[in-house]
N, C-alpha and C positions, 0 to 999 in steps of 0.2 A: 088553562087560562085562569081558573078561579085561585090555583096556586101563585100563579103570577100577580095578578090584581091584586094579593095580597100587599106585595114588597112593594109596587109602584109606590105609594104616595106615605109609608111606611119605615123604608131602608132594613128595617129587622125580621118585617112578617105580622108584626103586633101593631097595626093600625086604629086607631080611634076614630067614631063616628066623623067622614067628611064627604066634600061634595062629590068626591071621585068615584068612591067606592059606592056611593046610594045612587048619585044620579047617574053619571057621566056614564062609567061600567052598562048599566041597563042598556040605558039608549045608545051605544055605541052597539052593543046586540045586536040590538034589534033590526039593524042594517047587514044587510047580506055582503055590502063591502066592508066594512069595518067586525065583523065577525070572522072574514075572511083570511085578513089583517092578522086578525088578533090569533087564529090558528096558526097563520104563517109565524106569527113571531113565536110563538108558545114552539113549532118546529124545528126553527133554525139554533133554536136553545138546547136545547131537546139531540141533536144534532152534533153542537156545538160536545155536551159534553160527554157522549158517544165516541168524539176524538174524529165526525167525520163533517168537513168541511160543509158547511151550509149551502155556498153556492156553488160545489158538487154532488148535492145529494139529492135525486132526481123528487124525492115527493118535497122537499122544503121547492125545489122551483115550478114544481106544481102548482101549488098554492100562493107562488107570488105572481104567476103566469095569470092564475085565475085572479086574483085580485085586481092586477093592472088590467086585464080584461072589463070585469066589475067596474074599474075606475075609468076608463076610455066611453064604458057606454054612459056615464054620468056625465062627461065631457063633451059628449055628442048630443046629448039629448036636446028634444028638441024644444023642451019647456024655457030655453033661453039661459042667461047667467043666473038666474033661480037655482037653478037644478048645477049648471056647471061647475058653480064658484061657492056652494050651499056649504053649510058647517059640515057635510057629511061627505065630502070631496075636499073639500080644507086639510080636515082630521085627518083624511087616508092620504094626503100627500103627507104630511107632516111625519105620518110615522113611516114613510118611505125612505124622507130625508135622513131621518133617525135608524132604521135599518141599513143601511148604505153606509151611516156614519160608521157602524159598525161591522162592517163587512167589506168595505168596497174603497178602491181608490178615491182619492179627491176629485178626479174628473166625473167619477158615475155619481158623487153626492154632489156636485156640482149641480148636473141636469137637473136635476130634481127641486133644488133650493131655488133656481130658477124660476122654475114654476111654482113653487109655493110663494115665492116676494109676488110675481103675475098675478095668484090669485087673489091676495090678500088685497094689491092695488085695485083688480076690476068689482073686487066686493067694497071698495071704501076705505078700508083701512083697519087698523086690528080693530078698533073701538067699535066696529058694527058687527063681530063676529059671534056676541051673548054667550049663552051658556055657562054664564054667572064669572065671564072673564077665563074659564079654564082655558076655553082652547087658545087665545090669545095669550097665554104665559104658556101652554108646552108647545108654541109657536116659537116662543123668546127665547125659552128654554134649550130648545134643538137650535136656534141661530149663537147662543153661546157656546153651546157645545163645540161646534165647528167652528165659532171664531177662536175659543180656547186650545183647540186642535191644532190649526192648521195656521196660528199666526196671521192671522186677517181681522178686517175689520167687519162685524155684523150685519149684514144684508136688507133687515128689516128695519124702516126707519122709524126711530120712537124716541121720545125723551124721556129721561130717566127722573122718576120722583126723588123731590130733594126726601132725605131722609129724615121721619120724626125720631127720640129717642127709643133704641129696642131693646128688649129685656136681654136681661145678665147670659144666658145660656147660647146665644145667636149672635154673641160676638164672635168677629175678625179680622184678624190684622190688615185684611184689605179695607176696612172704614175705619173710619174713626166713631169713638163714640161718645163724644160732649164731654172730655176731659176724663172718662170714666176708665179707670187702668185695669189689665187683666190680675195684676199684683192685688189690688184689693178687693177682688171677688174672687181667688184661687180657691177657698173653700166653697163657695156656690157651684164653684165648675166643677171641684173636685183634682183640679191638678195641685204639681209642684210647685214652690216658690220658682224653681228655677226653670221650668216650662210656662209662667206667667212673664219672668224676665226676659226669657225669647220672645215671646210673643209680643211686648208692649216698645221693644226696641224694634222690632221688624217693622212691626206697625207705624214707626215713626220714621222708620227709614224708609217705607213705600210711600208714605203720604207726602213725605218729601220730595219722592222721587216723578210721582204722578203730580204733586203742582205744578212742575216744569213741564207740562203737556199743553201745548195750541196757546205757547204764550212767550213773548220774547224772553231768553234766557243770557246773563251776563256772564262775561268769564266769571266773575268770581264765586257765583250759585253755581257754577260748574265744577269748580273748584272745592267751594263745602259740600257739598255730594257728593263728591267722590273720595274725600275726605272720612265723610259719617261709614260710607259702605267700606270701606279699608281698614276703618276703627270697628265697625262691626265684625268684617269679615275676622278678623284677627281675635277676638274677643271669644267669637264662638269657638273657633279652631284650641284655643286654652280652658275650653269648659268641658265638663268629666262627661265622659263618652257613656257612661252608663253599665258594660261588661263588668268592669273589677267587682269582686265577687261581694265585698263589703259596701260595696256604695250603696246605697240605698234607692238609685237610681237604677239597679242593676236589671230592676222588672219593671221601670216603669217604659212603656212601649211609646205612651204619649208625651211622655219626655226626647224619646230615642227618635221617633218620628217628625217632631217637631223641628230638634237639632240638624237633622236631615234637610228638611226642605229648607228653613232659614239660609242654611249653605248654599244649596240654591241660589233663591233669590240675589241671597248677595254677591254668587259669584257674578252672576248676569249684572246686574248692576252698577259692581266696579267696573269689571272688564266693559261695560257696554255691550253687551252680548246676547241674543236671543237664550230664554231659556230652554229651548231645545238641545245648546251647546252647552249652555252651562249645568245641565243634567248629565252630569256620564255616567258612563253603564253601572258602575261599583255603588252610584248613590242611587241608580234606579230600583237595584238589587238589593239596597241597606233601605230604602224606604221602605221595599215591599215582606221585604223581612218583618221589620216593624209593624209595619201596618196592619197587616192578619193577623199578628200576635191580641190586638185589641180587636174586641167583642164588635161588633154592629151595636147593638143595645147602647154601650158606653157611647162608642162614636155618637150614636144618635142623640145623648144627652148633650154632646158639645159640635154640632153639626157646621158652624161657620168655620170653627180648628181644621175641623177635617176637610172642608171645601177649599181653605187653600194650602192644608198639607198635597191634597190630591193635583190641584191646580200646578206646581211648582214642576210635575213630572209629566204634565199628560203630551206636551210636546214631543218628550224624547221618546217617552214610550208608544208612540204611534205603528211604531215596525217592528215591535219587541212583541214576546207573547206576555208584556204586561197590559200591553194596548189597551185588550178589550175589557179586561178588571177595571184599570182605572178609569176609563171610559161609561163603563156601567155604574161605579161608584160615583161618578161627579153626575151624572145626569141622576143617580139615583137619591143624592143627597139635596140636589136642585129641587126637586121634587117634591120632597119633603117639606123644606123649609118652605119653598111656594105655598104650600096650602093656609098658612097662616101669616108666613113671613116674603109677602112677596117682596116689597119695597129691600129687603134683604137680599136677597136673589138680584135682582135686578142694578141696587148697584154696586153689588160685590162684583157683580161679571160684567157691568162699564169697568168699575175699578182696574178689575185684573185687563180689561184690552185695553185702557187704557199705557199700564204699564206694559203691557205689549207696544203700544205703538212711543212709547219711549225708546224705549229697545233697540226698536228699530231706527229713530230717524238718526243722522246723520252729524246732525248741531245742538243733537242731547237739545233739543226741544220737543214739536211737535210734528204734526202733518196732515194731522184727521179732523175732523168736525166732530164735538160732541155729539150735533143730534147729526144724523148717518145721513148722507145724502138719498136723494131718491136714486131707488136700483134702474137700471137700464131697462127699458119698456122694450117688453116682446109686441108682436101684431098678434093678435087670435090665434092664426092658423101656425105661428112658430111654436105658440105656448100652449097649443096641442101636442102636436111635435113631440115633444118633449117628452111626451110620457110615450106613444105613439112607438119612438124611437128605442124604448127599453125593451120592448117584448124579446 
């Protein structure tokens, strides 16, 4: 567990003084469900790279057997929604959700998300949940996650803060940044001229792409969009792949990754296409190639690059054994950044469902509400149920 705690709010292992690691960590202890929790996930890890499936390995379902046990008598109790709906029944669904996301089909992380939207509504709302805001952003956090996944729209209903300006290092091409170009901070970040040119063309070819979200859209905006993503798409496809032994690109992995997911994006884009499709196997394989080739450390110096390199793939890779890497890497980089950069987090993953629900609709317009509608009200005795139903 204490090796774990490490990485959470960290991505490398080398974490600076925050509120996760001094507060949160203790007092999640201190709780015989959330201890409980924190064994099971430290197991199913543990488990995982043993090479022996988590939810067949009979002590990792021990441990979650006794937990949801733990968690059922919090939901009975008889102290009222005090005790039922408390931050320490929140936190243990949350990380159920989150476990689930990572083990289990969309129907069994379903149940669970369910009852987390239930709890959050019979508590008031995220905004009464304290704990200095944490557990209300790895609430948001884990609703990203799964909306990033599974091509959906986010279950918890919040508005997203408009953004102030953010330092140089927590740019990505899913925001904008007050006219500020990746090209003239390429030495801050430390990349190439020509991994700053990917980046600041992408950038304007999603910001483009998400205006046209939940707003009448004309043939001819249909038209120069698909226009830009055709001139993009083509542009990248004549830029140096990076292999030839003299290029000077030939090691650069943050170049080679970038060029990768850009493809992406744009194949989705032109074609109109989820990018689940627009991910095939050969670019899941060339991203994850890339992408190990660079350090943690590095990534962690340009943390908003790598949130939507990883973002471009996590679709396709859902059934692949890249799933759960990429999976760990975006919640782990979520993470991160939250601690000081929430407003960052927050609307980079509106952003990105955003263009998800571009994607999807039908007259390259919209279809969604920004702020999310309210989720469908369970009765008490269903959104017990719920968990009830797991054992």
């Amino acid at each position: 567990v204490k090796l774990l705690t490490k990485y959470t709010v960290s991505l490398d292992g080398h974490a600076v003084p925050n509120y996760y690691n001094s507060h949160f960590v203790p007092w999640s202890l201190k709780s015989p469900l959330l201890a409980t929790l924190s064994i099971y996930t430290t197991a199913a890890i543990q488990s995982e790279s043993l090479k022996i499936p988590p939810n067949s390995n009979p002590l990792v379902i021990s441990y979650k057997l006794t937990a949801i046990q733990l968690l059922n008598e919090k939901l009975r109790s008889e102290k009222g929604l005090d005790e039922q709906v408390g931050n320490e029944a929140i936190c243990a669904v949350a990380i159920l959700v989150s476990m689930e996301w990572y083990w289990s089909e969309f129907g069994v992380v379903e149940k669970h998300l369910k009852g987390l939207v239930e709890m959050v509504r019979l508590r008031g709302g995220l905004g009464e949940l304290g704990l200095h805001e944490f557990l209300k952003r790895m609430i948001l956090i884990v609703d990203y996650n799964i909306a990033t996944t599974y091509d959906r729209e986010p279950s918890i209903p919040h508005n997203v803060v408009v953004l102030p300006p953010h330092l140089v290092h927590v740019m990505t091409p899913l925001l904008s940044s007050s006219g500020t170009t990746f090209q003239a901070h390429q030495e801050v970040l430390g990349i190439s001229k020509e991994t700053a040119v990917i980046l600041d063309n992408m950038r304007f070819l999603l910001l483009a792409t998400v205006k046209g979200v939940d707003r009448p859209v004309t043939a001819q905006d249909r038209s120069k969009l698909r226009k830009t993503a055709l001139w993009t798409r083509d542009w990248l496809v004549n830029l140096p792949t990076g292999p030839e032994p003299d290029s000077h690109l030939s090691q650069d992995f943050v170049y080679q990754s970038c060029r990768v997911a850009a493809h992406i994006y744009c194949r989705a884009i032109a074609e109109h296409t989820s990018l689940s499709k627009a991910c095939e196997i050969q670019d899941l394989a060339q991203l994850w190639g890339n992408v190990w080739r660079v350090s943690l450390s590095r990534w962690k110096q340009i943390p908003g690059i790598f949130l939507w390199i990883l973002l471009s793939a996590i679709q396709a890779a859902e059934t692949t054994p890249y799933g759960r890497f990429l999976k760990s890497m975006v919640k782990g980089v979520m993470t991160y950044l939250a601690v000081d950069h929430w407003d960052v987090v927050d609307a980079a993953g509106m952003g990105f469902v955003r263009l998800q629900r571009w994607l999807r609709s039908k007259d390259f317009g919209g279809g969604g509400e920004e702020v999310i509608a309210e989720a469908e009200k369970l009765e008490v005795g269903e959104f017990l149920d719920v968990y009830r139903a797991t054992r």
